[in-house]
LUMVEX-704128 format. One record per residue (C-alpha): residue number from 1; residue in one letter; x, y, z. Coordinates in steps of 0.05 Angstrom, whole numbers, plus 32768, in hexadecimal, padded with zeros to 4 digits. Layout:
BEGIN
{num->NUM	residuo->a	X->X	Y->Y	Z->Z};
...
REM end
This chain:
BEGIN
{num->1	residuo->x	X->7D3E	Y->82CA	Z->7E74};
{num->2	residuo->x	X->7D46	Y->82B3	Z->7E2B};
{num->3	residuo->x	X->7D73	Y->82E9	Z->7DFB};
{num->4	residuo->x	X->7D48	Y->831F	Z->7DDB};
{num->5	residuo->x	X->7D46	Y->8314	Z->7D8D};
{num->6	residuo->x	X->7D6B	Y->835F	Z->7D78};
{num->7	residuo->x	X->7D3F	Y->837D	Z->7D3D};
{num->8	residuo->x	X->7D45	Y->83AE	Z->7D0C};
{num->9	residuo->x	X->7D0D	Y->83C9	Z->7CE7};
{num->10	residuo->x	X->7D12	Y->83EC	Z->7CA6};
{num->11	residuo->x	X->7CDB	Y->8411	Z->7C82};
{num->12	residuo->x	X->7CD4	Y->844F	Z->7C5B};
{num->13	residuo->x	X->7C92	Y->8462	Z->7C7B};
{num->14	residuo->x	X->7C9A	Y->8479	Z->7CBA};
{num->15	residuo->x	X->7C54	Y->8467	Z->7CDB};
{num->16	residuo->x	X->7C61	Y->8417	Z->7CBC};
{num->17	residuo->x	X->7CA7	Y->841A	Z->7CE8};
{num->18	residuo->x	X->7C77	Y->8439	Z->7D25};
{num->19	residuo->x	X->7C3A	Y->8404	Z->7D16};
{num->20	residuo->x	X->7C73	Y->83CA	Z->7D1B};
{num->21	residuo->x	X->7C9C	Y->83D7	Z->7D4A};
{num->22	residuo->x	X->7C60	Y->83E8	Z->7D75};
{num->23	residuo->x	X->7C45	Y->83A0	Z->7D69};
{num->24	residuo->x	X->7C85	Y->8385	Z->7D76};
{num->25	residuo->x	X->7C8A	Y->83A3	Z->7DBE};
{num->26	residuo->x	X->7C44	Y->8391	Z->7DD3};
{num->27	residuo->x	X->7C32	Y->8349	Z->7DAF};
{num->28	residuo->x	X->7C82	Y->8325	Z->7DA4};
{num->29	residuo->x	X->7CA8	Y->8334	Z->7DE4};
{num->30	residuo->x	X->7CDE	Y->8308	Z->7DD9};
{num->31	residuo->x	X->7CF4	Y->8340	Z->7D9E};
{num->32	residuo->x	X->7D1D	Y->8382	Z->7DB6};
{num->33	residuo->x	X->7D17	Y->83B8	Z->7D7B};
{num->34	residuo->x	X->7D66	Y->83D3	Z->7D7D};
{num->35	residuo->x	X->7D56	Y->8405	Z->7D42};
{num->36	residuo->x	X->7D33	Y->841D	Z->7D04};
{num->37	residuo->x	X->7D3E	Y->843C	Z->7CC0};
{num->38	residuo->x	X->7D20	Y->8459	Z->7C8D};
{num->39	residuo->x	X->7D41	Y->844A	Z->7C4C};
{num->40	residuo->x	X->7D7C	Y->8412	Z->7C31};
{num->41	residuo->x	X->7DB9	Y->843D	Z->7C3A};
{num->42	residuo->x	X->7DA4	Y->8447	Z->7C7F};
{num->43	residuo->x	X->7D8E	Y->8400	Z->7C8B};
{num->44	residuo->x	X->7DCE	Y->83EC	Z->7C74};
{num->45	residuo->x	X->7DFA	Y->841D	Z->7CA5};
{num->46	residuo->x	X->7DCF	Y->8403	Z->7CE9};
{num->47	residuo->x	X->7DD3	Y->83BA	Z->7CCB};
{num->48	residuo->x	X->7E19	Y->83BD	Z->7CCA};
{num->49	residuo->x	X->7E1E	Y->83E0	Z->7D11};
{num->50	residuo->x	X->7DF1	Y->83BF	Z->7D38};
{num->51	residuo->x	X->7DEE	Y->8370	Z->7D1D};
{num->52	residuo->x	X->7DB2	Y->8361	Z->7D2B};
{num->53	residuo->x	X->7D8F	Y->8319	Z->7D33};
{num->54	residuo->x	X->7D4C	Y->8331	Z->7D07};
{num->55	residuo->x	X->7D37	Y->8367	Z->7CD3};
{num->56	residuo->x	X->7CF1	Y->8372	Z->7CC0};
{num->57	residuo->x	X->7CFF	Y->8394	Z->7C72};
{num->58	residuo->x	X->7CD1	Y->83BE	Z->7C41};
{num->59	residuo->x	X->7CDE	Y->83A8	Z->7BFA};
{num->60	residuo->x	X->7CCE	Y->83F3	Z->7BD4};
{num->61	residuo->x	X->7CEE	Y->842A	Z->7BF9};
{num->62	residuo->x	X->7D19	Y->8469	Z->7BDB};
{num->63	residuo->x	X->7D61	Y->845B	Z->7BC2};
{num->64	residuo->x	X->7D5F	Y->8415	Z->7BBB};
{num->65	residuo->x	X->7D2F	Y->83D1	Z->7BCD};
{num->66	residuo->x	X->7D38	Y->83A3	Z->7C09};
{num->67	residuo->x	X->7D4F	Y->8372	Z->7BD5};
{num->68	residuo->x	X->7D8E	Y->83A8	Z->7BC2};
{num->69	residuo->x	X->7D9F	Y->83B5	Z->7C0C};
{num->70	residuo->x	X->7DA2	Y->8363	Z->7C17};
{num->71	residuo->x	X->7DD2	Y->835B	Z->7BD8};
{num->72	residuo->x	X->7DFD	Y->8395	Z->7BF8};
{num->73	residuo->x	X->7E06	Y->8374	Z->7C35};
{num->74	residuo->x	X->7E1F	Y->8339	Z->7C1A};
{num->75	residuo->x	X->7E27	Y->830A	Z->7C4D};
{num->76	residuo->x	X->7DE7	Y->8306	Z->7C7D};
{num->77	residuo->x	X->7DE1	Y->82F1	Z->7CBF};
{num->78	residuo->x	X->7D9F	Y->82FD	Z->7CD7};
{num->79	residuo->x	X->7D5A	Y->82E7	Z->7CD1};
{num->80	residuo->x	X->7D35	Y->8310	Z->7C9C};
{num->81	residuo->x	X->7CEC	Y->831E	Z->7CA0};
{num->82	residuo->x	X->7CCB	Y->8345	Z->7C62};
{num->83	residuo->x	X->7C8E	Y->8376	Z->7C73};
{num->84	residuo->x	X->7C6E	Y->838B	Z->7C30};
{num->85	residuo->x	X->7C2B	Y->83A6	Z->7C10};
{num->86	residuo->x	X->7C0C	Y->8374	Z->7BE8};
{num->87	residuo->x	X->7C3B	Y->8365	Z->7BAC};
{num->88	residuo->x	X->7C35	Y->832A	Z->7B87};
{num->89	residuo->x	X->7C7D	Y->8327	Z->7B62};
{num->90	residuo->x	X->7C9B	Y->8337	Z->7BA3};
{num->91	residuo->x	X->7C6A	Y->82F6	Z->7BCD};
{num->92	residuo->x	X->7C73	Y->82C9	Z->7B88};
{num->93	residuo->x	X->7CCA	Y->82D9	Z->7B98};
{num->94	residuo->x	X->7CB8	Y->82D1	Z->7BE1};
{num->95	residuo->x	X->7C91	Y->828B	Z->7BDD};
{num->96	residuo->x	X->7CCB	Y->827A	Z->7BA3};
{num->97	residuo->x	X->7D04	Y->8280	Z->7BDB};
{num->98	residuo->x	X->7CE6	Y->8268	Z->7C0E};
{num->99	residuo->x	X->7CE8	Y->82AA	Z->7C3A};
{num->100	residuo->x	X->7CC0	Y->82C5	Z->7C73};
{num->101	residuo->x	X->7C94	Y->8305	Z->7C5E};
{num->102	residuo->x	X->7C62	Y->8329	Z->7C79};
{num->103	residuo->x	X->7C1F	Y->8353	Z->7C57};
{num->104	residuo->x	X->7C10	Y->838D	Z->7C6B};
{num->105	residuo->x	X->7BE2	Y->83A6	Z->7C9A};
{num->106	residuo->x	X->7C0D	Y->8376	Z->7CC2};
{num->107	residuo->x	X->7BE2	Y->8339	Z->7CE5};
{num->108	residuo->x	X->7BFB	Y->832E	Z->7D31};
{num->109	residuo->x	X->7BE8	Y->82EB	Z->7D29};
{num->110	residuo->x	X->7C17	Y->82DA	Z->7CE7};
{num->111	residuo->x	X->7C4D	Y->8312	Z->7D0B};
{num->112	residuo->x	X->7C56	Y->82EC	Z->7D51};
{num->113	residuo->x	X->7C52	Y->82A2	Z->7D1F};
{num->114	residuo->x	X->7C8C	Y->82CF	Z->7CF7};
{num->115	residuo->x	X->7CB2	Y->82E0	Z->7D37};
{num->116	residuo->x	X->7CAB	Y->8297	Z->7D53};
{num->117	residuo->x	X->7CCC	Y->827A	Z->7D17};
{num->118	residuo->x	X->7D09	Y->82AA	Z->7D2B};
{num->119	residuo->x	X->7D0C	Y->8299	Z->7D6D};
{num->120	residuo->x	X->7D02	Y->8252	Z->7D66};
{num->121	residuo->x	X->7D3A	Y->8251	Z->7D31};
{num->122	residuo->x	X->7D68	Y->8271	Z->7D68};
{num->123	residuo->x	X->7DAF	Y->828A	Z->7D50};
{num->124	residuo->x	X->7DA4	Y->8259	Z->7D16};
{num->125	residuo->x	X->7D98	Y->828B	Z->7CD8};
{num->126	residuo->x	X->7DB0	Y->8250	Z->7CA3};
{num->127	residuo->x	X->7D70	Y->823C	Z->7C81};
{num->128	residuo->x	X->7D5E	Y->8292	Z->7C84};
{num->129	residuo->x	X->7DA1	Y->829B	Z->7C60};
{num->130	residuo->x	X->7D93	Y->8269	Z->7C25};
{num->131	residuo->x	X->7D4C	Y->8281	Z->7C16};
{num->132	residuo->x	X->7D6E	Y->82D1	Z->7C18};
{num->133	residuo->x	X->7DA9	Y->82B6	Z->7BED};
{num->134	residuo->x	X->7D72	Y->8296	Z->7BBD};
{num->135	residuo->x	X->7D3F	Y->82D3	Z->7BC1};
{num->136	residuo->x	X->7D7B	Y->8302	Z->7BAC};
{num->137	residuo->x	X->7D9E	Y->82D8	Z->7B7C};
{num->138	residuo->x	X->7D4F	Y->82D0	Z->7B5A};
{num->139	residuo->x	X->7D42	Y->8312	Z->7B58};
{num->140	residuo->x	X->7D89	Y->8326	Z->7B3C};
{num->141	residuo->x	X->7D7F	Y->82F3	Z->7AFD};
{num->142	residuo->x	X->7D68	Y->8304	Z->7AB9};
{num->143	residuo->x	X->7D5A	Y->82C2	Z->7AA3};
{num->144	residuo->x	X->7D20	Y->8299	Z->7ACB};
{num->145	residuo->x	X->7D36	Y->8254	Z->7AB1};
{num->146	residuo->x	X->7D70	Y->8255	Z->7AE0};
{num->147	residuo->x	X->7D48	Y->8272	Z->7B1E};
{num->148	residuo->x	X->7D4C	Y->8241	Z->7B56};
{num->149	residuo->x	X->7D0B	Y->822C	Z->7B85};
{num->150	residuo->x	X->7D08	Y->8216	Z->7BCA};
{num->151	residuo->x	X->7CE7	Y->81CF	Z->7BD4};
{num->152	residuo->x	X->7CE3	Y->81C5	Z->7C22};
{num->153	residuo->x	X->7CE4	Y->817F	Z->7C2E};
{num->154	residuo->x	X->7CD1	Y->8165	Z->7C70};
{num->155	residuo->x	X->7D0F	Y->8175	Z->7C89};
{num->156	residuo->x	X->7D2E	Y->81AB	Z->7C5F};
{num->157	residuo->x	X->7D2A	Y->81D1	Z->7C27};
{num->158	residuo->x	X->7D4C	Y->81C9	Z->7BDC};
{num->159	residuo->x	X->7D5B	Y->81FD	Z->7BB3};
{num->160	residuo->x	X->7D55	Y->81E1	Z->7B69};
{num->161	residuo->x	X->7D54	Y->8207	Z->7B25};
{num->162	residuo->x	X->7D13	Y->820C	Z->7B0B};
{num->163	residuo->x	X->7D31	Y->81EE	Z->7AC9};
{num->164	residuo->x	X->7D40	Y->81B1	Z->7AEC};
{num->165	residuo->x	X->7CF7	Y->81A0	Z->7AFF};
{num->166	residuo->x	X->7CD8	Y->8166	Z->7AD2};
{num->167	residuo->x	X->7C9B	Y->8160	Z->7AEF};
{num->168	residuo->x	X->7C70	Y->8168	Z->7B35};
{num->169	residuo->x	X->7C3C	Y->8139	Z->7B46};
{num->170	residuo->x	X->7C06	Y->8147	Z->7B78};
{num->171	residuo->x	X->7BF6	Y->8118	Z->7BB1};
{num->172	residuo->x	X->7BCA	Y->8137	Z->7BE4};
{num->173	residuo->x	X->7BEF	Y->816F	Z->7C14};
{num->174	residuo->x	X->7C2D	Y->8153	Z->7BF6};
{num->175	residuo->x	X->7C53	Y->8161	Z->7BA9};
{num->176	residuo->x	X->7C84	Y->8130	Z->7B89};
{num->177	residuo->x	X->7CC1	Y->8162	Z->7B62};
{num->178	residuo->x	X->7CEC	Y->812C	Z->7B30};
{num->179	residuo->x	X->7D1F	Y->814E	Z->7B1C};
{num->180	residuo->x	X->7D4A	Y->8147	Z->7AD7};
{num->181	residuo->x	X->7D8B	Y->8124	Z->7B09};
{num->182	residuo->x	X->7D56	Y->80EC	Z->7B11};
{num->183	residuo->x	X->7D4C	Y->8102	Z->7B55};
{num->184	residuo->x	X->7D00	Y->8103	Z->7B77};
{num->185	residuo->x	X->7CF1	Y->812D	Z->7BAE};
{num->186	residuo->x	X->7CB3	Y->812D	Z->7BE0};
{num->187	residuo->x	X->7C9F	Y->8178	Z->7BEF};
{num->188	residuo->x	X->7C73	Y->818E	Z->7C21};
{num->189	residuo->x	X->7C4D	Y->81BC	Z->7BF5};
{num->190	residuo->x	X->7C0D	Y->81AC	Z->7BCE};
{num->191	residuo->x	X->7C0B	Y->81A7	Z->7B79};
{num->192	residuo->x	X->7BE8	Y->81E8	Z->7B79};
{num->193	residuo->x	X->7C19	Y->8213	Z->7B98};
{num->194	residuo->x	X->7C4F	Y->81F3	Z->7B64};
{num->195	residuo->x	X->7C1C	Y->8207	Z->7B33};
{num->196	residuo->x	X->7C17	Y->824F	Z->7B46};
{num->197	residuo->x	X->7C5F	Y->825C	Z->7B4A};
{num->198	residuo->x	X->7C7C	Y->8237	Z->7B0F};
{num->199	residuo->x	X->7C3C	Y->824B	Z->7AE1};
{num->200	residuo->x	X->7C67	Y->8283	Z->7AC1};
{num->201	residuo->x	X->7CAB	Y->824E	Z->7AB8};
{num->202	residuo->x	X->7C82	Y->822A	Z->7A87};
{num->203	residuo->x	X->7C67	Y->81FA	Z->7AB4};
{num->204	residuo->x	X->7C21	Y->81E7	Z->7A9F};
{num->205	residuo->x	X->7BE9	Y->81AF	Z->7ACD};
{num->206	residuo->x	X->7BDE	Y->817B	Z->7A97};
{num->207	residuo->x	X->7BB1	Y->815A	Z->7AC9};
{num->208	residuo->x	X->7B97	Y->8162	Z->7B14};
{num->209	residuo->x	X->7BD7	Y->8147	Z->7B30};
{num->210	residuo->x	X->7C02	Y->8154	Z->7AF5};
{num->211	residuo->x	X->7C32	Y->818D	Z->7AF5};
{num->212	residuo->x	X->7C62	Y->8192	Z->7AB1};
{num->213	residuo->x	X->7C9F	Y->81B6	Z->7A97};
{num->214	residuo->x	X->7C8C	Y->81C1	Z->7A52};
{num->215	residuo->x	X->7CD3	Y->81C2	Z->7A40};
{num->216	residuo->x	X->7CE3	Y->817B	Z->7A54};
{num->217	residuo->x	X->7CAF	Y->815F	Z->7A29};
{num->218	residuo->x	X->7CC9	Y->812B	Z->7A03};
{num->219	residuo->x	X->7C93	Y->8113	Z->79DC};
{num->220	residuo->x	X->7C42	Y->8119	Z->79D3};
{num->221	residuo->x	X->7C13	Y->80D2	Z->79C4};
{num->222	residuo->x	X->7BD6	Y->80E2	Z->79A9};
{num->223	residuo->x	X->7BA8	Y->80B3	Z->79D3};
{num->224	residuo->x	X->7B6F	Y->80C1	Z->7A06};
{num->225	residuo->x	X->7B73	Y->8105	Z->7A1D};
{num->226	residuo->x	X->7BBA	Y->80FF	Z->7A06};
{num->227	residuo->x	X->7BF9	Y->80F0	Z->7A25};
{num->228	residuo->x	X->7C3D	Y->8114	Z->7A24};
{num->229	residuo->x	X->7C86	Y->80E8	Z->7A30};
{num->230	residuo->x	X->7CB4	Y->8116	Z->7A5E};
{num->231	residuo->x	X->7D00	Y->811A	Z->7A5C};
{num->232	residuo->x	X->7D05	Y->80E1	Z->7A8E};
{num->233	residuo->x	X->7CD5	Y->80AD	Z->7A62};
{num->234	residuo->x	X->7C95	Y->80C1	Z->7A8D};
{num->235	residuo->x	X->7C54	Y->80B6	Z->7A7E};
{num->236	residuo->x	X->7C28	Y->80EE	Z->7A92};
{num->237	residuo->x	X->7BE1	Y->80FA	Z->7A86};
{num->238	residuo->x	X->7BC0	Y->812C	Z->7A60};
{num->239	residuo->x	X->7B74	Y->813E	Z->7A76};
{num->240	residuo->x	X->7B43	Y->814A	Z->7A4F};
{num->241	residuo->x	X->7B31	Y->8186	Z->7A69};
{num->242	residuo->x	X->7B7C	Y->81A2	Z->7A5E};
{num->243	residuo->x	X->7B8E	Y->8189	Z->7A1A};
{num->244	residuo->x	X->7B81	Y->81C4	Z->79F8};
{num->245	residuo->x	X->7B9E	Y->81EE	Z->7A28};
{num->246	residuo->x	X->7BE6	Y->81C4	Z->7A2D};
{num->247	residuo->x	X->7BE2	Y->81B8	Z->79D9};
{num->248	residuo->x	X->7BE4	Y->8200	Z->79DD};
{num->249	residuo->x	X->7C1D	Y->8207	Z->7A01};
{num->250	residuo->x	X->7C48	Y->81D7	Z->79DE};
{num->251	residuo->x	X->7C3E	Y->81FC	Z->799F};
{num->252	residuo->x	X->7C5D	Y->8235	Z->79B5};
{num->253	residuo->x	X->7C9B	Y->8215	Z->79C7};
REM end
């Protein structure tokens, strides 16, 4: 019999720690629930007694946010799974980082795909570590131009300042990231995803598969729809359709 993946769940609402754990014990056997709590400091005292392998963690709960009790742990050594009601600064940090969440009402379908990403990953918690280390370090910053994003590649994931990022060109299920080191990497993500989390980093679509740091705009030709020169001598496309829009946006800079 394969080792039981030890869990912790921690929640402020008692009837979400009930609802989860009782989800947990009928629909993903392969997890054994070794304890609950209800609030950080308490989190932190059974996290710290009972090591577990996984914790499912609320984000808003009384005397400090999941995101405070993962900075006071320091080092972590366990999967992390965030349960949350709809938030969309905490998703936009989680998608940023490249960490597992989940909505809730929790979905047994996305909870056992949750679980099997744990247990598949075994005693392995490296790439959980770097996304936590990220998500924390993100969230600790005043200054978004030196927030780093995950870009998994087919193989792993990169974790590269947003300041860093050039450009991102679409192409199909896939998104080309050049980078200001001259580097180009292939993510597995689509253009509009890019475009949804880097919208507020002054990232702006120029074009259907053109993604553009505004900042790293070297110069602007005045032909066609218009084209603008980026830091690294690239051409790029303006639409018609978007001129106004990225004119606009270059004017503010």
């Amino acid at each position: 019999m394969s080792k039981k993946i030890r869990t912790i769940v921690i929640d402020d609402e008692e009837n979400n720690r009930v609802n989860l754990i009782s989800l947990l014990e009928s629909y993903c056997k392969e997890v054994e629930v070794v304890g609950q709590a209800k609030n950080a400091t308490e989190g932190f005292l059974l996290i710290r007694e009972v090591k577990p392998d996984l914790l499912f963690l609320d984000i808003q709960m009384p005397g400090g946010t999941g995101f405070e009790l993962l900075e006071m742990l320091g080092t972590i050594e366990f999967s992390v799974i965030f349960a949350t009601a709809y938030d969309n600064y905490a998703i936009k940090a989680f998608r940023f980082s490249a960490v597992d969440y989940l909505l809730k009402p929790i979905n047994i379908l996305e909870l056992q795909s949750a679980v099997k990403k744990v247990s598949d990953q075994g005693l392995n918690h490296s790439t959980s570590t770097k996304g936590l280390a990220n998500l924390i370090e993100n969230n600790a910053l005043p200054n978004s131009s030196v927030k780093k994003i995950a870009l998994p590649t087919a193989d792993q994931l990169i974790y590269t300042p947003v300041s860093e990022i050039i450009r991102c060109e679409g192409d199909s299920n896939y998104t080309h990231i050049y980078l200001t080191s001259g580097e180009h990497i292939l993510v597995t993500r689509t253009l509009k995803e890019y475009d949804e989390l880097l919208s507020e980093y002054d990232f702006i679509r120029t074009h259907q598969s053109h993604l553009i740091n505004i900042h790293l705009v070297k110069k602007y030709i005045r032909r066609d729809g218009g084209v603008l020169v980026m830091s690294d001598d690239h051409h790029v496309a303006i639409s018609r359709s978007r001129k106004d829009e990225v004119l606009s946006a270059l004017s503010k800079l």
